[in-house]
PyMOL commands that place a pseudoatom at each C-alpha (Angstrom):
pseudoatom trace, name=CA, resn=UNK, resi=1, chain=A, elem=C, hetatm=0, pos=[51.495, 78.336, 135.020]
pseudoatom trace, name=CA, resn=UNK, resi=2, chain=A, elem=C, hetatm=0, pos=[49.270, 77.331, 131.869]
pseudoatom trace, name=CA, resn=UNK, resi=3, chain=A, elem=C, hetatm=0, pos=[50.415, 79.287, 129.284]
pseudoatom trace, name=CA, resn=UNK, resi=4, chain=A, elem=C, hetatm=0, pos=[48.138, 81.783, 126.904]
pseudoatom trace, name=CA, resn=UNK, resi=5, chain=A, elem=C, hetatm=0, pos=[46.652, 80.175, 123.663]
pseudoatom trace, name=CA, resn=UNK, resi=6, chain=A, elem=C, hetatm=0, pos=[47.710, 82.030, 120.642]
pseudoatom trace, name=CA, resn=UNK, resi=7, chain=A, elem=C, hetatm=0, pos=[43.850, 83.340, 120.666]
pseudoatom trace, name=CA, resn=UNK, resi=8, chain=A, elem=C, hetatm=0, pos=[44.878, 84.633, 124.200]
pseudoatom trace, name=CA, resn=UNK, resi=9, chain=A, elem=C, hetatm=0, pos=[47.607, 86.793, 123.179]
pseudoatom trace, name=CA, resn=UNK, resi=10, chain=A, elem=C, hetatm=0, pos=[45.341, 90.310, 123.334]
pseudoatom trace, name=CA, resn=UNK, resi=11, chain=A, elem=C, hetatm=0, pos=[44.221, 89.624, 127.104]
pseudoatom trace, name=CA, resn=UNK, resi=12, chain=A, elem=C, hetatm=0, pos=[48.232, 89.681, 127.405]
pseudoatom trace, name=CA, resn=UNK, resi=13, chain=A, elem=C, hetatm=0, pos=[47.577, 93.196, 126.669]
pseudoatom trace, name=CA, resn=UNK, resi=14, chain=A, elem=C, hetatm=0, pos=[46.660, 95.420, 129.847]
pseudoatom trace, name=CA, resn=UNK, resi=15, chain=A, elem=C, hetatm=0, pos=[42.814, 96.456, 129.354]
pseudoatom trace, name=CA, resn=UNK, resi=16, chain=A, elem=C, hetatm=0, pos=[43.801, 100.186, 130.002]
pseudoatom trace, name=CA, resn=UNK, resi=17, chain=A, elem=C, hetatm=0, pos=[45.914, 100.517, 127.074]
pseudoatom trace, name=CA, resn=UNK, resi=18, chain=A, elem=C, hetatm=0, pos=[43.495, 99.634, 125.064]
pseudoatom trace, name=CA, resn=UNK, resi=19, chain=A, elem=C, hetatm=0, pos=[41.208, 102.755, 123.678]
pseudoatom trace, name=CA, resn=UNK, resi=20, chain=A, elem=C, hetatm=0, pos=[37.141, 101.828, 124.682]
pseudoatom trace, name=CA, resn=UNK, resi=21, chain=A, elem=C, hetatm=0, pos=[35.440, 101.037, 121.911]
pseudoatom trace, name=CA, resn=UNK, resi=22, chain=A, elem=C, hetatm=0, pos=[32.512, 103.651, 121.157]
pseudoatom trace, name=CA, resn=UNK, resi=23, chain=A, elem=C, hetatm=0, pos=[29.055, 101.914, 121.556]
pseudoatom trace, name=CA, resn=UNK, resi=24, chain=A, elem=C, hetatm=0, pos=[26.034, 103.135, 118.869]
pseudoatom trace, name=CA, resn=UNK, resi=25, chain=A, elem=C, hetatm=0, pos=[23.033, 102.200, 120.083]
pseudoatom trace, name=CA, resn=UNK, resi=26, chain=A, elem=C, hetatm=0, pos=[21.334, 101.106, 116.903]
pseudoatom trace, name=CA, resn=UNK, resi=27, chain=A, elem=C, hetatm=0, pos=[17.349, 100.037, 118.342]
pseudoatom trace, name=CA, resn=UNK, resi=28, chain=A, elem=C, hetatm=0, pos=[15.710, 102.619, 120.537]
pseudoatom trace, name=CA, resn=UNK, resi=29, chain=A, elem=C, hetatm=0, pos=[13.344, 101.423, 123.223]
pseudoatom trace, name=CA, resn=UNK, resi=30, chain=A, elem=C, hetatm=0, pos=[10.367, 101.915, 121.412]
pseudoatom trace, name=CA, resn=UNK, resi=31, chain=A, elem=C, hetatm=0, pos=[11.565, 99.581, 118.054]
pseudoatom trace, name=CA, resn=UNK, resi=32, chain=A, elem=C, hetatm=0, pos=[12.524, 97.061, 120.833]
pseudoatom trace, name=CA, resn=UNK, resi=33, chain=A, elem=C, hetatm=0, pos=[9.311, 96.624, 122.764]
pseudoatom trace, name=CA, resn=UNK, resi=34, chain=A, elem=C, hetatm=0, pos=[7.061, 97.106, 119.621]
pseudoatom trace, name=CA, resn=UNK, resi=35, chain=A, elem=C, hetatm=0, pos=[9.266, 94.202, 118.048]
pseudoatom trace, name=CA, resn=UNK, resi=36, chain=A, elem=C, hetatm=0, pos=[8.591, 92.121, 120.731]
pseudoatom trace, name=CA, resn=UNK, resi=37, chain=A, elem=C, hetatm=0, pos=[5.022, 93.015, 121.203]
pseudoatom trace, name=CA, resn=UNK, resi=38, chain=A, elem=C, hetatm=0, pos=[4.154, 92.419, 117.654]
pseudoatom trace, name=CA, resn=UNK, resi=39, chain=A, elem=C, hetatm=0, pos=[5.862, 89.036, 118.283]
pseudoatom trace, name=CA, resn=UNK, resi=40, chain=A, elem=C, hetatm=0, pos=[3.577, 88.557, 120.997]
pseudoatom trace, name=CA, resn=UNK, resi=41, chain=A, elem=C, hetatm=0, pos=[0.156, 89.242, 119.911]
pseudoatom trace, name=CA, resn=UNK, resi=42, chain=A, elem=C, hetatm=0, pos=[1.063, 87.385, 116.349]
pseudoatom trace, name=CA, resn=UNK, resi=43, chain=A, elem=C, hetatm=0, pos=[1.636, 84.561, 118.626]
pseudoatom trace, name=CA, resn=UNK, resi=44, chain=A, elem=C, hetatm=0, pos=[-1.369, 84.575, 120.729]
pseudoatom trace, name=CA, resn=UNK, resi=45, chain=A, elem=C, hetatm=0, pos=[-3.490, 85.564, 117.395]
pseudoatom trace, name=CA, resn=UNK, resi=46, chain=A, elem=C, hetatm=0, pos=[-2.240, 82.217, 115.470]
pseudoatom trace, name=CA, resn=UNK, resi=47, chain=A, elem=C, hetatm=0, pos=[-2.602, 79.587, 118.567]
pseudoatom trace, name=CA, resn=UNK, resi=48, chain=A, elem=C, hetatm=0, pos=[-6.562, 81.216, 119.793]
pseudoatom trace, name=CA, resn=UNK, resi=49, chain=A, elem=C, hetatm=0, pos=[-8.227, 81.195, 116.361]
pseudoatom trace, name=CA, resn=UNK, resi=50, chain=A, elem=C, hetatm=0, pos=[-10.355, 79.317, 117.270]
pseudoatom trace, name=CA, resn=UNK, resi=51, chain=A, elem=C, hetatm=0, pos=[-10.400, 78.287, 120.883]
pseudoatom trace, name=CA, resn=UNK, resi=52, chain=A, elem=C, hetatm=0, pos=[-10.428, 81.837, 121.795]
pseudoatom trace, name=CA, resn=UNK, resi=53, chain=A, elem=C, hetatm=0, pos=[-12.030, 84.136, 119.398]
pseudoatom trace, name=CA, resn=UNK, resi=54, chain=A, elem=C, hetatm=0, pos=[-12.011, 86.990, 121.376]
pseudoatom trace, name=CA, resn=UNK, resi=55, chain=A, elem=C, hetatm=0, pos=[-8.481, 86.782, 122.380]
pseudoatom trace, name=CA, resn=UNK, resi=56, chain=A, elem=C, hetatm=0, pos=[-7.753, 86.417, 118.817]
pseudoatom trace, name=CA, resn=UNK, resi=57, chain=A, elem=C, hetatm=0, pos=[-9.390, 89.451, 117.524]
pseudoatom trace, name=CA, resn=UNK, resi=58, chain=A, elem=C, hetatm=0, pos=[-7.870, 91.512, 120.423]
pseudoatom trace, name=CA, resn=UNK, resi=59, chain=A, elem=C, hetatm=0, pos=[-4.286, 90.203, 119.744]
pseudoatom trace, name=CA, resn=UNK, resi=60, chain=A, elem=C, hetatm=0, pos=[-5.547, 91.503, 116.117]
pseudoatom trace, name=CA, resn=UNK, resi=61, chain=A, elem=C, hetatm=0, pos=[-6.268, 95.067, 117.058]
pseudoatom trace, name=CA, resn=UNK, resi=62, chain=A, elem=C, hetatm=0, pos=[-3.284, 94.925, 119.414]
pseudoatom trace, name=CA, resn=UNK, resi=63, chain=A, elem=C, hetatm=0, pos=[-1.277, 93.987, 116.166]
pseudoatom trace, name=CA, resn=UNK, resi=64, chain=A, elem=C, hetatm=0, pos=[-3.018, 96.419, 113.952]
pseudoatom trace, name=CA, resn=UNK, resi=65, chain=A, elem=C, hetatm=0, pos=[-1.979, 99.044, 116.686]
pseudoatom trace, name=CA, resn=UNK, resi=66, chain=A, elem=C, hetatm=0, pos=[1.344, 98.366, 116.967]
pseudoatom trace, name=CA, resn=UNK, resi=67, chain=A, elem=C, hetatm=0, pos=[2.045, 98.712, 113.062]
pseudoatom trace, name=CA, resn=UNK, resi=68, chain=A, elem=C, hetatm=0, pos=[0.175, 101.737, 112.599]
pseudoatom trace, name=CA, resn=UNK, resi=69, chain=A, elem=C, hetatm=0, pos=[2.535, 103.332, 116.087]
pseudoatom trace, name=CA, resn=UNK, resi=70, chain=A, elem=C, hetatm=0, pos=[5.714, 101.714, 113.735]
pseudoatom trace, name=CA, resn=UNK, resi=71, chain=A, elem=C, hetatm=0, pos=[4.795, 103.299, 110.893]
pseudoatom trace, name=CA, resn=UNK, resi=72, chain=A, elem=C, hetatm=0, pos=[4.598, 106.885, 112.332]
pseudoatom trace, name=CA, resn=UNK, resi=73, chain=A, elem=C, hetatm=0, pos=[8.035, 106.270, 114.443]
pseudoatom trace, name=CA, resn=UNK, resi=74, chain=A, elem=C, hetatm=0, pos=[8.899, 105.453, 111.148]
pseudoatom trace, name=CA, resn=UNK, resi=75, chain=A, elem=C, hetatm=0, pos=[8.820, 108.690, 109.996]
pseudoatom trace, name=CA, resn=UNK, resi=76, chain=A, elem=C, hetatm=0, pos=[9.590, 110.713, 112.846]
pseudoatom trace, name=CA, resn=UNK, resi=77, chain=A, elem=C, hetatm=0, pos=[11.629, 108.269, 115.257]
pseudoatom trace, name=CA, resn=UNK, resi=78, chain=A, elem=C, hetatm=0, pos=[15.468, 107.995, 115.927]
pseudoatom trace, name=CA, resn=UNK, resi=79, chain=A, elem=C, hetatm=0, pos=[18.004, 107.576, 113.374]
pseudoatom trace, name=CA, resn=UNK, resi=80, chain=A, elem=C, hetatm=0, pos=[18.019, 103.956, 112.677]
pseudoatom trace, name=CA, resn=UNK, resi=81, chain=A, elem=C, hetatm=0, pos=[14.226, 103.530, 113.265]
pseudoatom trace, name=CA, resn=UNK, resi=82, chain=A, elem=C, hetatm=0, pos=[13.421, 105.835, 110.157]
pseudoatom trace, name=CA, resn=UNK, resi=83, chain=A, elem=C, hetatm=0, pos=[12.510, 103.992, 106.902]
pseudoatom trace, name=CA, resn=UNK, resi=84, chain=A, elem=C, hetatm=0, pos=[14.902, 106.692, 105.056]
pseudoatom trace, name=CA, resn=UNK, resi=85, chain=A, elem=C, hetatm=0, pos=[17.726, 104.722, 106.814]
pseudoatom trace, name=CA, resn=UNK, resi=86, chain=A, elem=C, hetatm=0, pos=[17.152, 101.535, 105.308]
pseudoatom trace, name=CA, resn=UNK, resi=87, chain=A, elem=C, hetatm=0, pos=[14.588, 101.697, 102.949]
pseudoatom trace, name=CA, resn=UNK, resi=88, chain=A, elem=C, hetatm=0, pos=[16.430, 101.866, 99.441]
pseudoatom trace, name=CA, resn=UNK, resi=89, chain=A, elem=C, hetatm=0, pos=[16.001, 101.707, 96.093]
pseudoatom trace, name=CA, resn=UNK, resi=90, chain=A, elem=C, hetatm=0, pos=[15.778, 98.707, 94.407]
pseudoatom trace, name=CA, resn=UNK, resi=91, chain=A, elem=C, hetatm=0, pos=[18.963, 98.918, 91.976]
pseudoatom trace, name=CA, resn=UNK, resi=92, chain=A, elem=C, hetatm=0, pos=[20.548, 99.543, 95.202]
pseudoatom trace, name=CA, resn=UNK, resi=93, chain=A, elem=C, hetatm=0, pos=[19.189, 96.174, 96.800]
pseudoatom trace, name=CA, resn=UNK, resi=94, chain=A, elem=C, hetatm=0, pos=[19.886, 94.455, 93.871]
pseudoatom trace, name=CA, resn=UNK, resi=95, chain=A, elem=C, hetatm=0, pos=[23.404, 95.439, 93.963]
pseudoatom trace, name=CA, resn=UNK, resi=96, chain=A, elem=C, hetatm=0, pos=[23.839, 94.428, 97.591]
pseudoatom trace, name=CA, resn=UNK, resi=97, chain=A, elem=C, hetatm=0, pos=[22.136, 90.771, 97.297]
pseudoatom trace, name=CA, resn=UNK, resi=98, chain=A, elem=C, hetatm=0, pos=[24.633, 90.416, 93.667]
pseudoatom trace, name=CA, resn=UNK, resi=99, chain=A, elem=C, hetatm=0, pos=[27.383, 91.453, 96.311]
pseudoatom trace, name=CA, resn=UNK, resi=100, chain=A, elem=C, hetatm=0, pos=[26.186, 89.037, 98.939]
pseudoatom trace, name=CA, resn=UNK, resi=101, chain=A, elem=C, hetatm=0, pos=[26.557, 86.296, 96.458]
pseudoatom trace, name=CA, resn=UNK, resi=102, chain=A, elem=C, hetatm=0, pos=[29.797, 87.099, 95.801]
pseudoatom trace, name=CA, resn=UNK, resi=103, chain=A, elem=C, hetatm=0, pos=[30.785, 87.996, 99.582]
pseudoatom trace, name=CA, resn=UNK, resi=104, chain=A, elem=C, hetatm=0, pos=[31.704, 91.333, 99.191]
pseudoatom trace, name=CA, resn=UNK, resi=105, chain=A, elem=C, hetatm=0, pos=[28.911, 92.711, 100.641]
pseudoatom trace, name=CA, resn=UNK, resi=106, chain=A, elem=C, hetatm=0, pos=[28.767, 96.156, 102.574]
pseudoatom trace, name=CA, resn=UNK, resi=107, chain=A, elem=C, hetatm=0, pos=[28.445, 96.290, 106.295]
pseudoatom trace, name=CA, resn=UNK, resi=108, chain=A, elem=C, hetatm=0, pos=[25.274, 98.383, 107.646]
pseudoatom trace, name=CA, resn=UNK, resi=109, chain=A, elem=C, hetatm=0, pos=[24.824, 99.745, 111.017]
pseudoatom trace, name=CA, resn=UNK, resi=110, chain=A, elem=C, hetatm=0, pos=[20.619, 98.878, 111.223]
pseudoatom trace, name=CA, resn=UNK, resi=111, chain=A, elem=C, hetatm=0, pos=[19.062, 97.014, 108.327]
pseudoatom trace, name=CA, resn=UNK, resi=112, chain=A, elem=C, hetatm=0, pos=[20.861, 96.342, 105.103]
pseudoatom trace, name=CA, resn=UNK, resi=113, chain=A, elem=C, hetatm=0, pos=[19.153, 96.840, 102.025]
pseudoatom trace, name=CA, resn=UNK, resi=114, chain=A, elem=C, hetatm=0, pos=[17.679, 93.329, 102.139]
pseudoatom trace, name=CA, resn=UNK, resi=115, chain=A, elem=C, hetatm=0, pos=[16.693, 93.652, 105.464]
pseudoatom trace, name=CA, resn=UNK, resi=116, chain=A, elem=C, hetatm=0, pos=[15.121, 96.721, 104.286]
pseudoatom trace, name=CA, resn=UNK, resi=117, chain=A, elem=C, hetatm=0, pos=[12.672, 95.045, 101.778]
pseudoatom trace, name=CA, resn=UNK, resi=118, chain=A, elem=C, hetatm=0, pos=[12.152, 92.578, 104.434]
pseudoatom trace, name=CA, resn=UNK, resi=119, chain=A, elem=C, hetatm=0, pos=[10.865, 94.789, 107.078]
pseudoatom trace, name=CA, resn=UNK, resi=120, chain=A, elem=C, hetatm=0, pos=[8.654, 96.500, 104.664]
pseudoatom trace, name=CA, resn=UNK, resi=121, chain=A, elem=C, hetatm=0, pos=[7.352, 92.820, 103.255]
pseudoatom trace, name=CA, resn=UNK, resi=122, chain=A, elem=C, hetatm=0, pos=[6.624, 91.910, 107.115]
pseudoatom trace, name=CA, resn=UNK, resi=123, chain=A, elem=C, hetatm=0, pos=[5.082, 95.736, 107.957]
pseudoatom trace, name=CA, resn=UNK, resi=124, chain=A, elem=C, hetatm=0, pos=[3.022, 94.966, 104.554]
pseudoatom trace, name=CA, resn=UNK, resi=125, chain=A, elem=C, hetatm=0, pos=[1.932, 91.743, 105.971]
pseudoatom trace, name=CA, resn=UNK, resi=126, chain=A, elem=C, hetatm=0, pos=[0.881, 92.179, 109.626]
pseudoatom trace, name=CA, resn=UNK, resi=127, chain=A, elem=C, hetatm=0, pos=[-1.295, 95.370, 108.091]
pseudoatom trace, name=CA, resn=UNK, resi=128, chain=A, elem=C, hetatm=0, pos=[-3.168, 92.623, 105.315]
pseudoatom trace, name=CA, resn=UNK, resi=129, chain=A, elem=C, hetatm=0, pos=[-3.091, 90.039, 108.238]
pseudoatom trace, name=CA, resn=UNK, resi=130, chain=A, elem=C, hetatm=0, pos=[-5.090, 92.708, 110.348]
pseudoatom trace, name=CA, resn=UNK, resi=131, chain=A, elem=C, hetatm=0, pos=[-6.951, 94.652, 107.816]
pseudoatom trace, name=CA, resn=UNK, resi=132, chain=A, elem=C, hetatm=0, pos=[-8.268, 91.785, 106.512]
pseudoatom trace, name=CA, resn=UNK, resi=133, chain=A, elem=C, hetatm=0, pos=[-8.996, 89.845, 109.694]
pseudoatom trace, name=CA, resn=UNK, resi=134, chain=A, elem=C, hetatm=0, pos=[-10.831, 93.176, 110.835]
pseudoatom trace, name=CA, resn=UNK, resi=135, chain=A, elem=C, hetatm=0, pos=[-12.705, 93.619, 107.960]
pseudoatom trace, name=CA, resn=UNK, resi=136, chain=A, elem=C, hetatm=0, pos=[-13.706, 89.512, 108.259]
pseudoatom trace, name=CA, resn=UNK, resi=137, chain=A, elem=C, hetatm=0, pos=[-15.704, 90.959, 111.649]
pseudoatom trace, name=CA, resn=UNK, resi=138, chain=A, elem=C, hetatm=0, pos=[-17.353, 94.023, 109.349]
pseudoatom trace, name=CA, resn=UNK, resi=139, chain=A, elem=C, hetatm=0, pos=[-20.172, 92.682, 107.287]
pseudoatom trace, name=CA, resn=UNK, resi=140, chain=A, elem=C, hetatm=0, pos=[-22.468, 95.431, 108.002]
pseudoatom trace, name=CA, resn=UNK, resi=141, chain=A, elem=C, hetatm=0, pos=[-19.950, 97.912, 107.551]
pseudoatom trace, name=CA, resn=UNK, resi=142, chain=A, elem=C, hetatm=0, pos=[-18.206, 97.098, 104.205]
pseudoatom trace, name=CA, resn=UNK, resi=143, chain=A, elem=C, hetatm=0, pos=[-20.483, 94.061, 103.173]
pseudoatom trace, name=CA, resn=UNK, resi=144, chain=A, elem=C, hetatm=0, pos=[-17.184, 91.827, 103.483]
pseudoatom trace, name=CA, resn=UNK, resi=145, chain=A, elem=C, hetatm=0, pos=[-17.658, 89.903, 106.382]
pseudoatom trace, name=CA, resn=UNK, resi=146, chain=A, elem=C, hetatm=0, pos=[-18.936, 86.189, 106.896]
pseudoatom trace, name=CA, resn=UNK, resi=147, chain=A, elem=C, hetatm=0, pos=[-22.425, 86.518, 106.084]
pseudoatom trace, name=CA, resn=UNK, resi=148, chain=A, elem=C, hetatm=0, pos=[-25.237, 84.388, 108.034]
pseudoatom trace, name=CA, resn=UNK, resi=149, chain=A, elem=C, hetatm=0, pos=[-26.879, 83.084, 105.208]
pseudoatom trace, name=CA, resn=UNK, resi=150, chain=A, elem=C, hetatm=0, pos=[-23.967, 82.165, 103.142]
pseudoatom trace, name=CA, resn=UNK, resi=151, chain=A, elem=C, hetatm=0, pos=[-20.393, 80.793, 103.927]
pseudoatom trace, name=CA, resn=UNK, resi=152, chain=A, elem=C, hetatm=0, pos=[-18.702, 84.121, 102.253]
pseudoatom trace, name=CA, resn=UNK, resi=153, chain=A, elem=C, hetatm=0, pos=[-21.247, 86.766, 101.517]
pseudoatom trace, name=CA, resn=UNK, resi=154, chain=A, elem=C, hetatm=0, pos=[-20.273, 90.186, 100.359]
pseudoatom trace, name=CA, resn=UNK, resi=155, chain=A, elem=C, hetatm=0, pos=[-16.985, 90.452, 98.740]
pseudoatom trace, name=CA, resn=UNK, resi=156, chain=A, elem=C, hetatm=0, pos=[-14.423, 87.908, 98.938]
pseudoatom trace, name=CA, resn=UNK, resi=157, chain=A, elem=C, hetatm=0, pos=[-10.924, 89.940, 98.498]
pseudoatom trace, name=CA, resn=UNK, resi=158, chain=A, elem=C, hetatm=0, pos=[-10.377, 89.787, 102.361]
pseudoatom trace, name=CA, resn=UNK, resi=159, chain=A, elem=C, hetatm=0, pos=[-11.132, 86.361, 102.343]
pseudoatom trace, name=CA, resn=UNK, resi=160, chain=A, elem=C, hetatm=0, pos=[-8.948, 85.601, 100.099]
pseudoatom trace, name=CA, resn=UNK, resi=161, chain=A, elem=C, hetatm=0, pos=[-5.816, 87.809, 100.559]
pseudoatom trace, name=CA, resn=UNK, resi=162, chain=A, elem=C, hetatm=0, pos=[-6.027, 86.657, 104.185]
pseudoatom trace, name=CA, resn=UNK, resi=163, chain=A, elem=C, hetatm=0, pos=[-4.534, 83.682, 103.791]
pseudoatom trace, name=CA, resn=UNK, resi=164, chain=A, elem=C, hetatm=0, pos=[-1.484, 84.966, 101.642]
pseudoatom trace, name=CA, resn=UNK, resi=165, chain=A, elem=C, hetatm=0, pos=[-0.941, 87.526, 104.444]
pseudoatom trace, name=CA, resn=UNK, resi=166, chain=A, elem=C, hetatm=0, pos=[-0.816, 85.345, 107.442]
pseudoatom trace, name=CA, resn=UNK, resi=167, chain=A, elem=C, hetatm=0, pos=[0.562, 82.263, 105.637]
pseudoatom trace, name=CA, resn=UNK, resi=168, chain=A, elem=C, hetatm=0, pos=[-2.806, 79.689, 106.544]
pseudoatom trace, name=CA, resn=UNK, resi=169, chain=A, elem=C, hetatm=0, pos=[-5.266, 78.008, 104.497]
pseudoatom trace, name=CA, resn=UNK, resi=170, chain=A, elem=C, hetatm=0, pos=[-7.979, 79.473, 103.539]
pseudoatom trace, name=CA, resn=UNK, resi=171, chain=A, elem=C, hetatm=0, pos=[-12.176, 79.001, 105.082]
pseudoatom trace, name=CA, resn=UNK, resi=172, chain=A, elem=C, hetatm=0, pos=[-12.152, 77.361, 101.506]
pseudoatom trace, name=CA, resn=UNK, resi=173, chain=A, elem=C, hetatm=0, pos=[-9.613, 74.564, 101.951]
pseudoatom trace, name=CA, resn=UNK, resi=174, chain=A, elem=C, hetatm=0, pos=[-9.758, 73.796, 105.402]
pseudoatom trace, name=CA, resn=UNK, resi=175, chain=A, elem=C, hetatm=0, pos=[-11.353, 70.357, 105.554]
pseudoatom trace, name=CA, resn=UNK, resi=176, chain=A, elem=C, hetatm=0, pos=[-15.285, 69.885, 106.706]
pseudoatom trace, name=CA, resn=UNK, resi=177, chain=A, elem=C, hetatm=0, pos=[-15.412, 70.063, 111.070]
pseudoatom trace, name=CA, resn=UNK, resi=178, chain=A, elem=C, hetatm=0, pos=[-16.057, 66.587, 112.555]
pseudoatom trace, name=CA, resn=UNK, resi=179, chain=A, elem=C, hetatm=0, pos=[-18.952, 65.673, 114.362]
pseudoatom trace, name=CA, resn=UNK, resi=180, chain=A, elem=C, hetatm=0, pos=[-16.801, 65.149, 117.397]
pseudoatom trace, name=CA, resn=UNK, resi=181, chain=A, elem=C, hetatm=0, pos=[-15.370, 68.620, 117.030]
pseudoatom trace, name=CA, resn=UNK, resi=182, chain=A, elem=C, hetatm=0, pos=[-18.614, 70.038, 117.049]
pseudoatom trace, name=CA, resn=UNK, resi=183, chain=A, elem=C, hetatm=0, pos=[-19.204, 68.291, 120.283]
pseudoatom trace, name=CA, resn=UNK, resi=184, chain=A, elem=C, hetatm=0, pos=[-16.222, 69.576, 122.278]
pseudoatom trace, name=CA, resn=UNK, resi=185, chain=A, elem=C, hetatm=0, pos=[-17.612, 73.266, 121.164]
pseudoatom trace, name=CA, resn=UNK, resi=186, chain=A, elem=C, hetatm=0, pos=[-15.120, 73.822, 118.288]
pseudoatom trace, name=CA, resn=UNK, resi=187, chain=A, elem=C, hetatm=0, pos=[-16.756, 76.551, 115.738]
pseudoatom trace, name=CA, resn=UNK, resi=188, chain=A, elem=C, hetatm=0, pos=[-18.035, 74.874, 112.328]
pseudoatom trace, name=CA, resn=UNK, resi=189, chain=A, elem=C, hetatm=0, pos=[-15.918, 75.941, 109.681]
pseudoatom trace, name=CA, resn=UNK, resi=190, chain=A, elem=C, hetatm=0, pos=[-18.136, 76.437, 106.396]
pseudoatom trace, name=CA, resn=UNK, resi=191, chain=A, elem=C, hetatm=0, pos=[-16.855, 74.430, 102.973]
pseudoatom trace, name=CA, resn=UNK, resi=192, chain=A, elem=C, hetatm=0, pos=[-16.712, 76.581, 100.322]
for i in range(1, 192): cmd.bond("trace and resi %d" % i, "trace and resi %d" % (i + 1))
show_as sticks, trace
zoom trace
């Protein structure tokens, strides 16, 4: 008979003298799905640009959607989905990452205080990524959009805070279209 390794000793232990451990349920259903849906439609919004524009601008709404639903569960969802759970102050998240350096750090059920600031920074984000893609589509609207007779007509804020948001070049930098990609029915992107 092999005998236990000293890591072993606690299944010596019969499993009904030990007391169950209490589970907490920390992500409801909703905060799981809409994580992985916003997961999803960022994904198919980056990869169909520009192969699929209307697949991109719906994985933009869908996006745009799911935020604004997170938002309001935000403030009326379960315990840990509620920005009062892990939303603090920032002496308070400056305290923690000071503690994390020094690993005596707090343990959180839910976000910690940095993981806190990084939800809102992501929330913050998606809504630019969207409100500014959106608004991209608007021109008649807000005057904003991608005007026919020039490269950027209206006002350029959403052109330019797009690219901070989602983390890609801008129209500006992006280098002139080849004449091959014109072929192959790739959209001309305009040099600024």
């Amino acid at each position: 008979m092999l005998k236990p390794a000293r890591t072993d000793l606690a299944a010596s232990v019969s499993l009904d003298a030990r007391p169950p451990r209490p589970t907490t349920r920390v992500w409801d259903p909703f905060v799981r799905l809409f994580h992985w849906s916003l997961v999803l439609s960022f994904g198919v919004a980056w990869f169909s640009s520009h192969p699929a524009e209307t697949l991109h601008h719906w994985a933009g709404y869908a996006a745009a959607a799911l935020i604004l639903m997170r938002l309001l569960w935000g403030m009326i969802g379960t315990r840990y989905a509620r920005f009062s759970q892990f939303v603090r102050k920032p002496a308070t998240v400056a305290r923690y990452l000071s503690n994390v350096v020094s690993s005596k750090e707090a343990r959180y059920v839910g976000h910690n205080p940095a993981g806190g600031v990084m939800v809102m920074a992501l929330i913050a984000a998606m809504a630019t990524t969207a409100l500014t893609g959106w608004m991209m589509t608007t021109e008649r609207l807000f005057r904003c959009g991608m005007g026919r007779g020039s490269p950027f007509a209206g006002c350029s804020w959403p052109v330019n805070a797009r690219p901070l948001a989602s983390l890609r070049r801008s129209a500006r930098e992006r280098p002139a279209p080849r004449e091959s990609d014109r072929s192959h029915g790739f959209r001309a992107q305009a040099r600024g």
